[in-house]
TORRO-677406 format. One record per residue (C-alpha): residue in three letters; residue number from 1; x negated, z negated, y. Coordinates in pm, 1 decimal, decimal comma. Layout:
N
   resn   resi          X          Z          Y
    ALA    NUM          X          Z          Y
...
END
This chain:
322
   resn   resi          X          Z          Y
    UNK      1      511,7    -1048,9    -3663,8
    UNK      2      413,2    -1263,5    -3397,2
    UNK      3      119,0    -1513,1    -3404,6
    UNK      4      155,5    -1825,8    -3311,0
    UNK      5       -0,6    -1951,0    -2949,7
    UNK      6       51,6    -1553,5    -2843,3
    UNK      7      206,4    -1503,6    -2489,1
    UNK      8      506,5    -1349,2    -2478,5
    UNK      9      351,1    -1139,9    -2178,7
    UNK     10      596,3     -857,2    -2215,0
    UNK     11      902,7    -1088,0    -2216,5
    UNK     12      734,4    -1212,9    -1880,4
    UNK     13      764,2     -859,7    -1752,7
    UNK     14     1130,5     -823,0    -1868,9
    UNK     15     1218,7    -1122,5    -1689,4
    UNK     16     1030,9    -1046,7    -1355,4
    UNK     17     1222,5     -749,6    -1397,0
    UNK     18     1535,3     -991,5    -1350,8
    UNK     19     1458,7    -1225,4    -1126,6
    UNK     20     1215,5    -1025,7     -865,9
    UNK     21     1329,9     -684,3     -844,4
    UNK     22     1621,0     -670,2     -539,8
    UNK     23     1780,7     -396,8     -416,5
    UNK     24     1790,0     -349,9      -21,5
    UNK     25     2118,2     -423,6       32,4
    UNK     26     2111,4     -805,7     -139,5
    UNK     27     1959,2     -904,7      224,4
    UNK     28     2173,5     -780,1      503,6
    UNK     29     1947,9     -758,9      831,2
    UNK     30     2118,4     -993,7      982,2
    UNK     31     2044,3    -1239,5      733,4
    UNK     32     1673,0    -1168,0      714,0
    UNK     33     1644,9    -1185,4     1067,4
    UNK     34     1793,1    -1503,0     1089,6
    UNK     35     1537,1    -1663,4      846,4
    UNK     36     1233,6    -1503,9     1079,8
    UNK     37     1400,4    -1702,1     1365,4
    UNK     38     1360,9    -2013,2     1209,4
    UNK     39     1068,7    -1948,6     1026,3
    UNK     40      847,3    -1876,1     1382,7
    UNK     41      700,1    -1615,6     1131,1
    UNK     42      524,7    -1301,1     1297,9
    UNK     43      604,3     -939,9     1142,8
    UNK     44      294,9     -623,5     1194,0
    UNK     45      368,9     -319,8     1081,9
    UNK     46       49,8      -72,5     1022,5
    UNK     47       86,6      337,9      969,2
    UNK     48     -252,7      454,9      820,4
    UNK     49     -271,6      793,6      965,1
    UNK     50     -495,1     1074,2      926,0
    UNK     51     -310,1     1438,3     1098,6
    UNK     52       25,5     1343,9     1045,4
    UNK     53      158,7     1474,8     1415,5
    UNK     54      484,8     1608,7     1224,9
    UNK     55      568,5     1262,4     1103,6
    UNK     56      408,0      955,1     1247,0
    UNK     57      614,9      973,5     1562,7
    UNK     58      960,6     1006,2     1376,2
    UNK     59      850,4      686,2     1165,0
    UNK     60      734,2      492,7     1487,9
    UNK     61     1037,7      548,3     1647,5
    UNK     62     1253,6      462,0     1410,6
    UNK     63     1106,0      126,4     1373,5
    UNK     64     1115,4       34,0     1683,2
    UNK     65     1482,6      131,9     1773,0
    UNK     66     1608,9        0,2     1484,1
    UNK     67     1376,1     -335,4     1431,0
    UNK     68     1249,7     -396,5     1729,5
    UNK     69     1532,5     -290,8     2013,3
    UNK     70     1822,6     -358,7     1827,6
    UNK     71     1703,6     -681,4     1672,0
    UNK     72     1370,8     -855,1     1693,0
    UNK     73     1227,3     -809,3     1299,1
    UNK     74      913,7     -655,0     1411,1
    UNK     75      636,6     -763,9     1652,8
    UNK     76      430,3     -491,3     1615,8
    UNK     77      420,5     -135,7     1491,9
    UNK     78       12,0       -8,0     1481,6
    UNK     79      -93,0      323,2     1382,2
    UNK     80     -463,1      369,7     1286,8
    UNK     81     -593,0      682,4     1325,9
    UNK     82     -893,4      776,8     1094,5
    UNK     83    -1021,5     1064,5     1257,5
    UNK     84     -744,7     1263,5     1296,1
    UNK     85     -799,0     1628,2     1471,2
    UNK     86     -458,8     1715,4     1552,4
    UNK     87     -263,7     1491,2     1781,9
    UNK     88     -139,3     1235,3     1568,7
    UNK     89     -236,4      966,0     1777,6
    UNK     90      -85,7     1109,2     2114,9
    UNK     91      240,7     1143,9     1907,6
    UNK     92      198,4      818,6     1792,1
    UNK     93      123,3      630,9     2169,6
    UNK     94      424,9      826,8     2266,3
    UNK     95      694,3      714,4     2019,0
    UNK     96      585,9      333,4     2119,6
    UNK     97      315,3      241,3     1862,8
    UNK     98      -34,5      131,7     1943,6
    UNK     99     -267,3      347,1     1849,0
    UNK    100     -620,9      234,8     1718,9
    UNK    101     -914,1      438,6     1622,2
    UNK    102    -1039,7      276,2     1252,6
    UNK    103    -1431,9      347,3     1392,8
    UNK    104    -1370,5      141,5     1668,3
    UNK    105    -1216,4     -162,4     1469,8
    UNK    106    -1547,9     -360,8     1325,6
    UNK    107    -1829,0     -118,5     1437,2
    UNK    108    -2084,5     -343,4     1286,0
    UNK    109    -2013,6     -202,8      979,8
    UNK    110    -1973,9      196,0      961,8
    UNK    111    -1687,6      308,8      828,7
    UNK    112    -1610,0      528,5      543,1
    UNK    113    -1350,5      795,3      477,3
    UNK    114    -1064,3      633,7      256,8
    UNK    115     -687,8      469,2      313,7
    UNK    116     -791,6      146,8      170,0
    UNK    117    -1066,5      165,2      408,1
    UNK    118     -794,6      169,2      729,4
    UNK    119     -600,0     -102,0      544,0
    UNK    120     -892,9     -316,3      589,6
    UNK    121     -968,7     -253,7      864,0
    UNK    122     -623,5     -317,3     1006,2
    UNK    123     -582,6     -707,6      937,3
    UNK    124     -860,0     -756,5     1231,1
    UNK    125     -653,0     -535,6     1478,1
    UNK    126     -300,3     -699,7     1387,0
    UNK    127     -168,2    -1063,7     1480,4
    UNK    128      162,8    -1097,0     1192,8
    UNK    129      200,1    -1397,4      978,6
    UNK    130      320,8    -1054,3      759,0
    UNK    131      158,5     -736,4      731,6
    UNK    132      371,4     -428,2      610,9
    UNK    133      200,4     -141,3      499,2
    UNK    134      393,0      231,2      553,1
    UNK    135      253,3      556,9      494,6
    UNK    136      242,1      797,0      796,3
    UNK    137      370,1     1114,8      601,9
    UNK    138      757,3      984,0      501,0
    UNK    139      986,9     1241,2      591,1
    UNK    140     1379,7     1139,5      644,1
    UNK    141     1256,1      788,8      731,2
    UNK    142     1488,6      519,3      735,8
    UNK    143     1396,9      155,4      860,7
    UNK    144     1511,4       17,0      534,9
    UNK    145     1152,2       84,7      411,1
    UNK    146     1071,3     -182,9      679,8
    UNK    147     1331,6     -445,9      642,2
    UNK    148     1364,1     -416,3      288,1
    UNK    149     1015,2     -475,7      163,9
    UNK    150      970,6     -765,3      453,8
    UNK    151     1327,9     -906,3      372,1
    UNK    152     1190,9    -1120,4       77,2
    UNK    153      874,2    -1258,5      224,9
    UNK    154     1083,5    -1445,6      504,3
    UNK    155     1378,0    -1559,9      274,7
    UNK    156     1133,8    -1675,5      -29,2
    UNK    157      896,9    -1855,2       11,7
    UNK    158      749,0    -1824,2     -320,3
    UNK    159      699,7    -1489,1     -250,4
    UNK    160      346,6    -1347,0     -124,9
    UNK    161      356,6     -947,9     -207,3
    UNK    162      662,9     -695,2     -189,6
    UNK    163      622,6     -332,7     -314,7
    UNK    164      888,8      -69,2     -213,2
    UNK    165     1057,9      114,5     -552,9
    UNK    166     1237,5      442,8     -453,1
    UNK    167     1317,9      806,6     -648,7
    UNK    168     1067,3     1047,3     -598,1
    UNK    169     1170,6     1384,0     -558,2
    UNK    170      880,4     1692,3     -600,8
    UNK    171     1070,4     1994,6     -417,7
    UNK    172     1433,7     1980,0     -536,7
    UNK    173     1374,8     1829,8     -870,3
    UNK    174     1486,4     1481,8     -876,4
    UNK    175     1260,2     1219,3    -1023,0
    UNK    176      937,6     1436,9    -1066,0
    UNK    177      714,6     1272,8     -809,1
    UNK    178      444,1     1027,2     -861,6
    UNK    179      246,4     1238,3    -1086,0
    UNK    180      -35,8      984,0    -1104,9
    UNK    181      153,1      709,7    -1111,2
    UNK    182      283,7      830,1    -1480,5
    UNK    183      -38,5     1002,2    -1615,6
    UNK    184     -256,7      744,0    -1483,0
    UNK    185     -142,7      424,2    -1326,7
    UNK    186      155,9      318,2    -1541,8
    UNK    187      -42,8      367,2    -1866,9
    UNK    188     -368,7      128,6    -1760,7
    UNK    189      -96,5     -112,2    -1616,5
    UNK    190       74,6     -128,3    -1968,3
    UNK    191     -218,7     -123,3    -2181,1
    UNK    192     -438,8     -397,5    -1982,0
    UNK    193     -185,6     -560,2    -1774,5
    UNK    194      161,1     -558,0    -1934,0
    UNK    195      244,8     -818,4    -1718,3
    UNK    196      261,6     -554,9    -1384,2
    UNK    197      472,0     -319,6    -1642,8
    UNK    198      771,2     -353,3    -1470,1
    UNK    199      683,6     -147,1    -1110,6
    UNK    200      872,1       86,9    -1056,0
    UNK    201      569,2      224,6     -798,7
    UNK    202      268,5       91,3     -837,8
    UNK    203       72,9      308,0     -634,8
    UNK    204      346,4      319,0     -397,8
    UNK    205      209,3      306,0      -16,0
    UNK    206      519,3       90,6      162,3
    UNK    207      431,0     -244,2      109,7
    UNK    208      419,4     -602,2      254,8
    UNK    209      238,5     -960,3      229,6
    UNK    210      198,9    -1226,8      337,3
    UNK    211     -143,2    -1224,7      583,1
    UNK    212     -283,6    -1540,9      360,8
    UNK    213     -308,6    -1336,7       34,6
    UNK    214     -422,6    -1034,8      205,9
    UNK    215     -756,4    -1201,5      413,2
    UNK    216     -846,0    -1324,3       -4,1
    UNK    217     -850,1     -958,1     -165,5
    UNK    218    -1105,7     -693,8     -165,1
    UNK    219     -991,8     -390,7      -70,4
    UNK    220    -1119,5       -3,3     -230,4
    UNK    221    -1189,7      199,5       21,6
    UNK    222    -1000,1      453,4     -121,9
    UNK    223     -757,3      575,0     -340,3
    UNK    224     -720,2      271,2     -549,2
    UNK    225     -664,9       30,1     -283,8
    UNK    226     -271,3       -7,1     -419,9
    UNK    227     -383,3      -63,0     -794,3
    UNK    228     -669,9     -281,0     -690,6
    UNK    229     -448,9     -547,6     -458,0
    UNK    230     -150,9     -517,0     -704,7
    UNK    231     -417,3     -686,2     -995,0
    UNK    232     -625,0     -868,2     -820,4
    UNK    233     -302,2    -1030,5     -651,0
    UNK    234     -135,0    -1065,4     -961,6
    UNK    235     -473,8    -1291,5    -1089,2
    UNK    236     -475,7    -1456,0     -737,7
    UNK    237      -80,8    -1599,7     -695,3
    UNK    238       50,3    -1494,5    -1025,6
    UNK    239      342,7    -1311,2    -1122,4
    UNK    240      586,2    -1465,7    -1000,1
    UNK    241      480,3    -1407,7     -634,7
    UNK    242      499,3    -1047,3     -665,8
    UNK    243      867,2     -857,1     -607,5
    UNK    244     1020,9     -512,6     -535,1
    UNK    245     1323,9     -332,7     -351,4
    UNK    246     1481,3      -47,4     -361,1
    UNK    247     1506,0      136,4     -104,3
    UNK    248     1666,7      449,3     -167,1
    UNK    249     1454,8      798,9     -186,9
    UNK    250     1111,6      868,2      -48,2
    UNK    251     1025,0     1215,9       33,3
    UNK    252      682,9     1303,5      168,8
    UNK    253      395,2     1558,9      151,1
    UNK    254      259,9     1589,9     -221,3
    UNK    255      -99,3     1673,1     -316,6
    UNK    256     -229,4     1972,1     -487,3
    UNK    257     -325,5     1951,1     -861,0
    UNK    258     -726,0     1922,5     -770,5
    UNK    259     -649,3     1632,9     -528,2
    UNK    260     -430,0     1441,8     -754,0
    UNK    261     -685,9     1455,9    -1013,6
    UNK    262     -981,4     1295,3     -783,4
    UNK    263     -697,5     1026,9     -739,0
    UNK    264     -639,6      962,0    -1061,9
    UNK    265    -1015,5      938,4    -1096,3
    UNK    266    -1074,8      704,6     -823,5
    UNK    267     -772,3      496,8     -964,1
    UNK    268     -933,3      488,3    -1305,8
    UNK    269    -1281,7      385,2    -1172,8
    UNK    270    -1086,7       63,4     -960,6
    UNK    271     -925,1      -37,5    -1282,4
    UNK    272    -1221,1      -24,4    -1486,7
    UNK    273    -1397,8     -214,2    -1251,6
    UNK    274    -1150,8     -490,7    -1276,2
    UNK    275    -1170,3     -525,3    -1672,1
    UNK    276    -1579,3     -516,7    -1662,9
    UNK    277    -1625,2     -639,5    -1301,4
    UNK    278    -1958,5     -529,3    -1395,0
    UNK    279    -2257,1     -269,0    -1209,0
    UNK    280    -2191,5       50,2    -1348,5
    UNK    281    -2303,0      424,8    -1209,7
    UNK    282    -2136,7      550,8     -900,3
    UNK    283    -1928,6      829,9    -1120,7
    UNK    284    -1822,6     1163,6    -1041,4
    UNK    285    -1573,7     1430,3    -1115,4
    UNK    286    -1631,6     1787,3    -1177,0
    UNK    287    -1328,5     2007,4    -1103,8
    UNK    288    -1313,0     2419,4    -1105,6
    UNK    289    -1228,2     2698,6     -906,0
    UNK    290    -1163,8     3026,7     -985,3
    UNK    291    -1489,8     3246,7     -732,7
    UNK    292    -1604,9     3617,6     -733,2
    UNK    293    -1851,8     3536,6    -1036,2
    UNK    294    -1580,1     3321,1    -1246,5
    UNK    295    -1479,8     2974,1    -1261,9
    UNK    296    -1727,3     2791,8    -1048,6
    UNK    297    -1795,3     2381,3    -1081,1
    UNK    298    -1678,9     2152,3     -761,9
    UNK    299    -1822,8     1850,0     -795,5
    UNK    300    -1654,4     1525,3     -594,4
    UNK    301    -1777,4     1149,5     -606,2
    UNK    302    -1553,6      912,3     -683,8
    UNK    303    -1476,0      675,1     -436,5
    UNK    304    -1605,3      290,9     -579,3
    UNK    305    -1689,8      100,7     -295,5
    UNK    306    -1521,9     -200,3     -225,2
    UNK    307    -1466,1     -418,2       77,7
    UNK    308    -1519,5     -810,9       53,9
    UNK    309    -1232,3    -1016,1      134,3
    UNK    310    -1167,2    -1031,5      539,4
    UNK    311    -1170,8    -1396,4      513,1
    UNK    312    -1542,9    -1394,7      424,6
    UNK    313    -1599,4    -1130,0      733,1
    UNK    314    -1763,3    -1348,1     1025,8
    UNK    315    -1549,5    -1155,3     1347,0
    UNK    316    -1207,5    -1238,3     1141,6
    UNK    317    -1348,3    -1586,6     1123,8
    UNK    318    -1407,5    -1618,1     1496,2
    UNK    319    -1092,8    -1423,1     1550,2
    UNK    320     -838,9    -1697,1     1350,2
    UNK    321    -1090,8    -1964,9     1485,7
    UNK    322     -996,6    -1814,3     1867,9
END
């Protein structure tokens, strides 16, 4: 029975589900470039990369035949390297992208290893009114990633985030992928914020925003950067300014069992910060591996660390201020 003066949070969820969850094809490119004509609004697109040679050039390229040769959606496509030690980032340069190096990008403050950490990083190295978000490992890219997720932000205003939805394939059985997503993520969504319950891939790493929200959120340096802007956004602009597309079928490189579980820790340790938002131990996770005298203990920190807001960072200041 319901009480009286209870939100009807899950009803929110089912009707998010019907008013902010588009498909790709609802905004033909012509349309969506149309409304970034008239808007003035500027479009970055930034590849976190860390030795992706066999992909990051395919993606590059396809963006920029397809959005910025055949019609002018994107301004910029930037890859930044993290310390890659194959030749991701002479791939990259090659296929049209400008390549940055993330320990170059704010030296004042020394880096650390992590996506979320590049991500970052990134808004200081990028100019777009929009920021869009693509992982560097996508095989069988298509450019819908792009204009689909970006689509919304310059035809709705009263949009600030877009998340990509998309089947995930592991090998050739259909639907499988996302491991974490459904052991971890989806279960602390629905149990602590039902309102967020209707992603179809929360963790997902093709994404876009508007630059305004993203200067406002702290960013985890690692793993649980996508978790960590997906709640603190939905506290920041509510609901409502958060949408998805579909854009077909993503297939990329999957983790190994140990890795996905120091993910899954790492996304655990961002959500729990955000329902104590208090000072707790650095954790760690113990993982095992079969050696000559048995199983022997592997033991990993979990990444915690957080990055402030780039709005609060004095060279972004100067930098908007410029």
């Amino acid at each position: 029975m319901e009480r009286k003066g209870e939100p009807h949070v899950l009803e929110d969820a089912e009707r998010w589900l019907n008013t902010r969850s588009w498909s790709v094809d609802d905004r033909p490119l012509k349309k969506i470039v149309a409304a970034k004509r008239s808007s003035n609004a500027t479009v970055s697109v930034v590849l976190p990369a860390l030795n992706e040679e066999e992909t990051v050039g395919e993606i590059v390229a396809v963006i920029r035949r397809d959005l910025m040769l055949k019609v002018p959606l994107v301004d910029e496509i930037v890859v930044i390297d993290s310390g890659s030690t194959d030749r991701t980032s002479e791939v990259a340069a090659a296929a049209g992208a400008r390549v940055v190096h993330r320990d170059d990008i704010l030296p004042r403050i020394p880096a650390v290893p992590g996506k979320g950490e590049v991500l970052w990083r990134s808004l200081l190295v990028t100019s777009g009114d929009i920021v869009c978000f693509i992982d560097a490992d996508l095989k069988e890219f298509s450019s819908d990633f792009v204009s689909g997720i970006v689509g919304p932000l310059l035809t709705d205003p009263g949009v600030d985030l877009v998340k990509a939805m998309y089947d995930r394939p592991l090998g050739q059985a259909a639907g499988q992928g996302g491991r974490v997503t459904e052991l971890m993520a989806r279960p602390l969504l629905n149990m602590h914020w039902p309102q967020l319950a209707g992603f179809v891939q929360p963790l997902g790493g093709e994404y876009a925003a508007r630059r305004s929200l993203l200067e406002q959120l702290p960013f985890p340096v690692g793993y649980g950067v996508e978790l960590g802007m997906l709640i603190d956004s939905l506290h920041l602009v509510g609901l409502d300014a958060l949408a998805q597309v579909d854009v077909g079928v993503r297939k990329h490189r999957h983790q190994d069992g140990r890795a996905l579980g120091r993910m899954s820790a790492a996304i655990y340790r961002t959500a729990q910060l955000r329902l104590t938002r208090g000072h707790l131990i650095r954790p760690s996770l113990t993982q095992f591996e079969r050696g000559e005298a048995g199983f022997e203990p592997r033991t990993y920190s979990v990444d915690t660390e957080e990055r402030p807001p780039m709005v609060d960072v004095a060279e972004y200041a100067r930098r908007k201020a410029a």
